[in-house]
C-alpha positions in Angstrom: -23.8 23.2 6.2 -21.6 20.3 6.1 -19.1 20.3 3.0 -20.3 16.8 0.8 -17.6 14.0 0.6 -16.9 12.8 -3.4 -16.3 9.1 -3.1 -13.2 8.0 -4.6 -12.8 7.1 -8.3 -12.0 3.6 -9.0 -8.4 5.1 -10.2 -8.2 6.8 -6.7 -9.0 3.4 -4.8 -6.7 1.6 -7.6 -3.5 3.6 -6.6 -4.4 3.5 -2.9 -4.8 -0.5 -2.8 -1.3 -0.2 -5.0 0.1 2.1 -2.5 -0.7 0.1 0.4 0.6 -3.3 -1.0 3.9 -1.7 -1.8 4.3 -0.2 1.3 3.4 -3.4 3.7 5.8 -5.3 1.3 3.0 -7.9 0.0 4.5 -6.6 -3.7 8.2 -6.5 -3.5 10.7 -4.2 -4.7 11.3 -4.6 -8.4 8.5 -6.5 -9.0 6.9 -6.6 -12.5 3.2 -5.6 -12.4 1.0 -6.4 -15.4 -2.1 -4.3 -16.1 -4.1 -7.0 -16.9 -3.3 -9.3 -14.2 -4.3 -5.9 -11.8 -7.2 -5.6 -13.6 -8.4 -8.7 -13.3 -7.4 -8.5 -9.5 -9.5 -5.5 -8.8 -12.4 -6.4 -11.2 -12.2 -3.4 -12.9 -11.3 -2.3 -16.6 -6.9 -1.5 -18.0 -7.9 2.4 -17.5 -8.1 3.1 -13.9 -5.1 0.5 -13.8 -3.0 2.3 -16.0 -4.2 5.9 -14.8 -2.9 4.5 -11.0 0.1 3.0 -12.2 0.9 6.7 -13.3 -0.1 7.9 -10.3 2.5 6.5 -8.5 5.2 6.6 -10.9 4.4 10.1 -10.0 5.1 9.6 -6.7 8.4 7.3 -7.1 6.8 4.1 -6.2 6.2 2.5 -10.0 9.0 2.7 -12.7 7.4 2.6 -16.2 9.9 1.2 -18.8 8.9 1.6 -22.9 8.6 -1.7 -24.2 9.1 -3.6 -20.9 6.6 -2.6 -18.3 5.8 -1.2 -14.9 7.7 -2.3 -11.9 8.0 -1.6 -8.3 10.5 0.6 -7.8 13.8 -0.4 -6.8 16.1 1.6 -5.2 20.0 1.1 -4.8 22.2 1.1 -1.8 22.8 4.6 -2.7 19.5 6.0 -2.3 18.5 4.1 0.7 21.5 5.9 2.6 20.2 9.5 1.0 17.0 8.9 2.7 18.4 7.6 5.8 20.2 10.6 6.3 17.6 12.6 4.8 15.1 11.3 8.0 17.8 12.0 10.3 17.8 15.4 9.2 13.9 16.2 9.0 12.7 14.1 11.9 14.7 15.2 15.4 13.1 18.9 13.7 9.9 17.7 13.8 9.6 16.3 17.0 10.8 19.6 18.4 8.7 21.7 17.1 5.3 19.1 17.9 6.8 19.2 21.5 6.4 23.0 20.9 3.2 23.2 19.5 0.8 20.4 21.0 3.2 18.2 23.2 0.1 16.9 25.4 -2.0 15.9 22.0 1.3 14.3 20.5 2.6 12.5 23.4 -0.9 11.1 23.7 -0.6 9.8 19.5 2.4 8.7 20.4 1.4 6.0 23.4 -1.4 5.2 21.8 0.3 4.3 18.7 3.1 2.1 21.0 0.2 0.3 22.8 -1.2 -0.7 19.1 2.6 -2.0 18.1 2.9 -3.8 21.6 -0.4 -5.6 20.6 0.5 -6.6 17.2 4.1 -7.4 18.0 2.5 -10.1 21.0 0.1 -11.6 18.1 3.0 -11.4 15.6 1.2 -9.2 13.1 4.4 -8.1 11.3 2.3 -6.2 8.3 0.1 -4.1 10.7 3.0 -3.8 12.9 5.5 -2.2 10.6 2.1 0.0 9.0 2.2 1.3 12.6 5.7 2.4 13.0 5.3 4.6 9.4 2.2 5.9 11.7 4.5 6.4 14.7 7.1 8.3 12.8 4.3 10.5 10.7 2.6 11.6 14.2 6.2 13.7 14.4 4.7 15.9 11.3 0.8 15.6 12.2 1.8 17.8 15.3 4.6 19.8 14.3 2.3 22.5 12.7 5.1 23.2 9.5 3.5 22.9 6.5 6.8 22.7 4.8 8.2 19.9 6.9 4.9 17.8 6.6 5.2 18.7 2.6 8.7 17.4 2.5 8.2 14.2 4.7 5.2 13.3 2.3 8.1 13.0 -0.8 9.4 9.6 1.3 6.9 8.5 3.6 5.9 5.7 0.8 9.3 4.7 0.4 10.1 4.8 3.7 7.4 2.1 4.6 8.0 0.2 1.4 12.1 -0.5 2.4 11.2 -0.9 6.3 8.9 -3.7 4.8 11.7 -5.2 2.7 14.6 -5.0 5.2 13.0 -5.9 8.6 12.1 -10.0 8.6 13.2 -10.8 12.7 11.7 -10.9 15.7 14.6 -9.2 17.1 14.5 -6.3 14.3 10.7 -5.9 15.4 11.3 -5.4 19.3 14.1 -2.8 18.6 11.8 -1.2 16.7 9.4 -0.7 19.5 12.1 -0.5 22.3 13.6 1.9 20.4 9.5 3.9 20.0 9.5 3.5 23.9 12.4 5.3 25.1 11.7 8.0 22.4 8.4 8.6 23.9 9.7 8.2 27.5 12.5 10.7 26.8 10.3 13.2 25.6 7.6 12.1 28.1 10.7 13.2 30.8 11.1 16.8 28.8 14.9 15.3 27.7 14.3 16.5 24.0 17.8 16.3 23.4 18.4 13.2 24.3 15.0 12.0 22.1 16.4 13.6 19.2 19.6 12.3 19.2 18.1 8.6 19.8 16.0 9.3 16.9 18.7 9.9 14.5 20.2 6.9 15.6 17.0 4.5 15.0 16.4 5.9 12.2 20.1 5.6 10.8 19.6 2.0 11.9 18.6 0.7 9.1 21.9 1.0 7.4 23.3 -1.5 9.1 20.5 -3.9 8.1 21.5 -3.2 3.8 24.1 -5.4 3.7 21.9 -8.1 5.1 19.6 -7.6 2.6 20.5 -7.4 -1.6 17.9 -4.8 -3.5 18.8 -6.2 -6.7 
């Protein structure tokens, strides 16, 4: 017997179109969000709206202020350098231990994810291109068989994706992006773990130097 699939509630599909826009940057950071401007966006009554809206303050992504609102979350210089370092702490760890579990299955993820960002970055799809390289980076935890690992990249993935979107805008940021996916996957591709971790800790520290380009105010 085949165990039966509960569609999702329109709260569920609420949060997950919330989720989604925040992440590919189409809401920015800090943005106000009205319930009944959502509501009248996703044709459906304030409840679900307000019961998603507390989903993801749940998860970090909304900020509910008494008497002023909901908003995108915003977070300081501070807090983007915590989870900078926080990535270049879980990620190199996770690749090494998918290498060790499944390496043929995740190498495989890996170039097929690269040939989807190649396409996109040819046609200029910036928004599916940038949706890829959170899937890139979260192939690391499908394969590294650690629950706790996959547990404690799921606390930032959203945020991840959601700051990517707001502080890569170049053509130039794009292709380092996926030269920088390439000789990942080439390295470990070649067995030279070592050398992939260490060039992952260095794109993913990257984005530092992209801050004071950008104000988060």
């Amino acid at each position: 017997m085949k165990s039966i699939t509960r569609p999702k509630s329109l709260t569920e599909n609420v949060a997950e179109n919330l989720r989604l826009s925040i992440v590919s940057g189409e809401l920015s950071l800090g943005q106000p969000l009205s319930e009944a401007s959502l509501s009248e966006t996703f044709g459906v009554s304030k409840t679900p709206v307000r019961e998603a809206l507390f989903i993801l303050k749940q998860e970090g992504l909304i900020d509910i202020i008494p008497q002023k609102g909901s908003f995108v979350f915003q977070p300081d210089e501070q807090s983007i350098l915590e989870l900078c370092n926080f990535r270049s702490y879980l990620e190199p760890v996770a690749i090494e231990e998918a290498m060790r579990n499944n390496p043929q299955a995740f190498l495989e993820s890996l170039e097929i994810c690269i040939v989807k960002m190649e396409h996109k970055f040819r046609n200029k799809d910036f928004k599916a291109f940038l949706l890829l390289d959170g899937e890139f980076h979260e192939t690391f935890f499908k394969y590294c068989n650690n629950s706790f690992l996959k547990k404690s990249y799921h606390l930032v993935q959203y945020h991840i994706g959601a700051i990517r979107s707001h502080l890569t805008s170049t053509d130039t940021a794009f292709e380092e992006i996926l030269n920088d996916h390439r000789f990942i996957y080439q390295k470990l591709s070649n067995g030279e773990l070592e050398e992939a971790k260490s060039h992952l800790r260095s794109h993913v520290l990257e984005i530092k130097s992209l801050i004071n380009a950008c104000v988060l105010k």
